[in-house]
N, C-alpha and C positions, 0 to 999 in steps of 0.2 A: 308329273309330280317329282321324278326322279331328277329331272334337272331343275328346275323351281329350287328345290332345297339344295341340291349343291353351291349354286349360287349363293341361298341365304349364308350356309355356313361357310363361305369363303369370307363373307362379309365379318366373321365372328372377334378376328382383332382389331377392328375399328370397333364394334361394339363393344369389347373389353375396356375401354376408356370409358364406355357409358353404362354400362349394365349392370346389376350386380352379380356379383361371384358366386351365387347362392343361396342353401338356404341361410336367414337370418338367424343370429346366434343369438340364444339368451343366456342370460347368468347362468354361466357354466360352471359353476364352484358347489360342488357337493356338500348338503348338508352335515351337520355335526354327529346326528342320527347315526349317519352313513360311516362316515372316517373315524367314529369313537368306537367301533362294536371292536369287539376284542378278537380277531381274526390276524393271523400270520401266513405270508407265504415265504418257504423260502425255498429257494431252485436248486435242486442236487444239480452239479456239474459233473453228469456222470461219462462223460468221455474223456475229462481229464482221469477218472480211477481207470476208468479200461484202458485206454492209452498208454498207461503206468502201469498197467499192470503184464508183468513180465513169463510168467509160469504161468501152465494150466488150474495148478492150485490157487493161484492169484484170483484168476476167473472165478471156480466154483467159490471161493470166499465172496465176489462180489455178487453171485447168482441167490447164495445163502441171505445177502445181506440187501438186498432189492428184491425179493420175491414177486412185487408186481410188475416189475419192469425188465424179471426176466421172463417171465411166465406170460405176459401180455406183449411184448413188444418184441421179446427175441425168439417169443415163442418156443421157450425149453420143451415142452411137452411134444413137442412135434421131433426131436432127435432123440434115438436110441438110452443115451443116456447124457450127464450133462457133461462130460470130458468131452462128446463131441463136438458142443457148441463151444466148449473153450478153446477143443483144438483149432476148429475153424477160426474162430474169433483171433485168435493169438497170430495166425498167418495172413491174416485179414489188414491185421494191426502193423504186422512189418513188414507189408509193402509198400513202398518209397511215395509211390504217389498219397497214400491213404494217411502215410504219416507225413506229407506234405499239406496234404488237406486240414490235418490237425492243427498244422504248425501254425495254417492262414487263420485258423477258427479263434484259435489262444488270441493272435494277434488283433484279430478284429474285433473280439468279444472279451476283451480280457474285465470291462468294466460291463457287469450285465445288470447291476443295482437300478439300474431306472426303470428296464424292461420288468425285475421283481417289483418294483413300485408300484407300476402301472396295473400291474396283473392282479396284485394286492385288494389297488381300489378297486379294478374292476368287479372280482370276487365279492370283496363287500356292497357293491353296488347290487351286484346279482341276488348275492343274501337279501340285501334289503328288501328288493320288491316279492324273492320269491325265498320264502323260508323253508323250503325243502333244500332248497341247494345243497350238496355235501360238497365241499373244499378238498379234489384231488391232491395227490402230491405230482409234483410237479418236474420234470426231468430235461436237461439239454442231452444230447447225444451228435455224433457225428458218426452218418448215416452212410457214407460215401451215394449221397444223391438218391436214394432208399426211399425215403418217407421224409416229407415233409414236416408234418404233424399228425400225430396221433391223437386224438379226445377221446376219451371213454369214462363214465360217471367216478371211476376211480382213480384215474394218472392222464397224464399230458407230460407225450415228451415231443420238443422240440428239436426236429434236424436243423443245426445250425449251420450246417454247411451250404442248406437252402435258401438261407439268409445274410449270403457273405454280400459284400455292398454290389450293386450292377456292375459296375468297371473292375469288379476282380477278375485274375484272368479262370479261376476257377466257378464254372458256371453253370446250371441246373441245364438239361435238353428239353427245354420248353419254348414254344416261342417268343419271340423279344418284347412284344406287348405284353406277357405274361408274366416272364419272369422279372421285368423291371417291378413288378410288384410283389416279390420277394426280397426284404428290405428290410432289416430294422423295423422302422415303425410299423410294418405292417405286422409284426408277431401276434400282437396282443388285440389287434382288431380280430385277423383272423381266428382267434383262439374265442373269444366272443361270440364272432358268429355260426364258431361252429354248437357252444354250446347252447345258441338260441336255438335251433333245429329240435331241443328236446321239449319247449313248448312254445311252438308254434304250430299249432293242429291247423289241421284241412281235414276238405273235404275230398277221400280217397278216389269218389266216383266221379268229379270233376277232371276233367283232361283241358280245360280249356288256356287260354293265350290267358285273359284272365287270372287264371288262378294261380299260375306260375308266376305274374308279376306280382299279384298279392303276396304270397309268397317271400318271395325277395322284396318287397317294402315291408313287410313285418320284419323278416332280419335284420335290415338296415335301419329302421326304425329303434327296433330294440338294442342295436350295434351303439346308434348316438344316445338311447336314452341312461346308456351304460359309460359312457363315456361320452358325455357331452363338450366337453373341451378336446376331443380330437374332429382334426379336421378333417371335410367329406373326402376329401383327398385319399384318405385311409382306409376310409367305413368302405366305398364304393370303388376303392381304386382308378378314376378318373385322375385325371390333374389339372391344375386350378384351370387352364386350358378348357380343356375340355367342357368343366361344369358348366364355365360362363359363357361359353358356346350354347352349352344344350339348357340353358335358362333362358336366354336370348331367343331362341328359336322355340319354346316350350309350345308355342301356338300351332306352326308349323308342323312337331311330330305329333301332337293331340291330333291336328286333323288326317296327318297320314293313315292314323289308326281305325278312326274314324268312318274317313270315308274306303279304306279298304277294308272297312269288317272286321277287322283282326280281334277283334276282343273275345269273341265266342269261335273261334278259329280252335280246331282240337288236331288241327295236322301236324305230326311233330316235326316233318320237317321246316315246317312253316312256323310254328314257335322257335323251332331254333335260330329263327335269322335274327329273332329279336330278344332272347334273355341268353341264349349261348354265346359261349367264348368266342370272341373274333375280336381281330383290330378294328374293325369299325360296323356300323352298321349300314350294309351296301344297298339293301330295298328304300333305307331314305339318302342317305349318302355316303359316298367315300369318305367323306369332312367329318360325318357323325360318327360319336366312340361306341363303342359294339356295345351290348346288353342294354341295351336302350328303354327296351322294355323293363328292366329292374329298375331300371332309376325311373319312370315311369311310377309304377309300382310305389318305389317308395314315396313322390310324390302325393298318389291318392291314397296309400295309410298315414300318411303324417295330417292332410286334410281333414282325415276320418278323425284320426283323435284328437286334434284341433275345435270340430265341429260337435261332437257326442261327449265330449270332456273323459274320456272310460281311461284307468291304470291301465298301466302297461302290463300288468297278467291278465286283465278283461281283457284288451285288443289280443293278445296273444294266443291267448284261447280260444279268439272266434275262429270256428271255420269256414265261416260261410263267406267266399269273396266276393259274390255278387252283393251281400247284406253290405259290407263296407265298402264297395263301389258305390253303391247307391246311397249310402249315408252318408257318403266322404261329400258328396254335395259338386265335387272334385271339378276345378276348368283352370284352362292354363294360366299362368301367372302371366299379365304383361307386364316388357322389361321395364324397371323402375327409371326413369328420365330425370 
């Protein structure tokens, strides 16, 4: 098998001439519904106040004046008193490299108006299908490589340091397939899919290969149902590469799955070769991009809600992944000629 599919997907940039790149797009223009509700975001750029801010009195003014963002993210309660975290913070701030790192952040991010647009709709998109949604406020910071993101039903702050362009020379210790997908566009995917996690139920007593790919096809599901004019590139971190590779061959990893069992599979080390982080996926090939099993996944939920017609807060609240495997009706797509 394992050489069979290396083969295929060597074949994968001749089929790029012939295949399609994905899933097919539909009118991706947000209703009026959607874009008219009276909803603002706007992004504290709270590392230019700390950055500028010179005294430890500087500090507790902004500790006074962010209460969530210092009580949540800098975690005030956890120092003695708050002069601590300002002293530390204040020598944090004047060393050379860290206000180097500033300097590249201002320069990289100095226009953040699209990434507040984009977050905008997406929030109202979220409202729309789900009216509980509460609209956190919203924060950048420079982390020195700390924290990426933070989500929590009340703030979202963005390490922007973790999103300077790939070819900066400053650069997160993550590996290279990874952190090319800390980028710019991926901000506001990421921030999506973290708050899809808060409805999307499972089922706790399931461990299976299964229920991990449902799972991440509910996320990324809901990732494009929220923003339907970005591309999968973003939602899944793939590149166009990659996608029309693993459409081209969709037959190919269905049957690896398949005929090896893997769907009711509860070994973790044995899910992890197919929805954990790696450059590729090496049980079907070197050539294939890792998480294979997520894009999988998202495959048979898009199927499902395709085939049962159910909103996106009915599929999100099903837990049962065997019910939407089996209803998804689910088989691989052949490539479009």
């Amino acid at each position: 098998m394992r050489i069979q599919a290396t083969r295929y997907f060597s074949l994968a940039l001749i089929l790029l001439l012939t295949f399609s790149c994905g899933k097919k797009e539909k009118n991706c223009e947000h209703s009026s519904e959607i874009l008219d509700q009276d909803l603002t975001v706007e992004i504290a750029r709270l590392e230019q106040d700390f950055f500028q801010a010179k005294t430890e009195e500087d500090f507790n003014y902004l500790f006074e004046k962010h209460p969530e963002f210092a009580g949540q993210y800098l975690q005030m309660d956890l120092y003695p008193h708050p002069d601590s975290l300002a002293k530390e913070l204040l020598a944090i701030h004047q060393d050379s490299i860290m206000r180097s790192l500033y300097d590249s952040v201002e320069v990289a991010f100095s226009d953040f108006s699209e990434v507040e647009k984009d977050l905008e709709t997406a929030f109202k998109t979220i409202k729309h299908y789900f009216p509980d949604f509460q609209i956190p406020k919203v924060y950048t910071f420079v982390s020195g490589f700390n924290s990426d993101l933070v989500v929590t039903d009340e703030l979202i702050v963005i390490g922007l340091d973790y999103f300077l362009p790939p070819t900066h020379a400053f650069q997160p210790e993550l590996p290279r397939y990874m952190a090319e997908r800390y980028d710019k566009p991926y901000i506001v995917p990421m921030i999506v899919m973290a708050i899809s996690a808060r409805y999307n139920l499972t089922t706790p007593s399931d461990n299976t290969l299964l229920a991990e790919m449902i799972f991440y096809g509910k996320a990324y599901h809901f990732m494009k149902a929220i923003m339907p004019c970005t591309s999968d590139e973003y939602i899944i971190g793939y590149t166009p590469e990659a996608i029309s590779e693993s459409f081209a061959n969709e037959e190919l990893i269905w049957s690896h799955f398949v005929e090896n069992e893997l769907l009711y599979e509860t070994n973790p080390f044995e899910i992890r070769k197919y929805v954990g982080e790696a450059p590729f996926t090496d049980a079907i090939s070197t050539k294939a991009p890792g998480r294979l099993g997520r894009w999988l996944g998202w495959n048979i939920v898009d199927d499902y809600q395709f085939n049962q017609d159910v909103p996106l807060d009915v599929l999100m609240a099903e837990p049962d992944a065997e019910k939407i495997f089996r209803a998804s009706e689910y088989r691989p797509r052949k490539p479009n000629k």
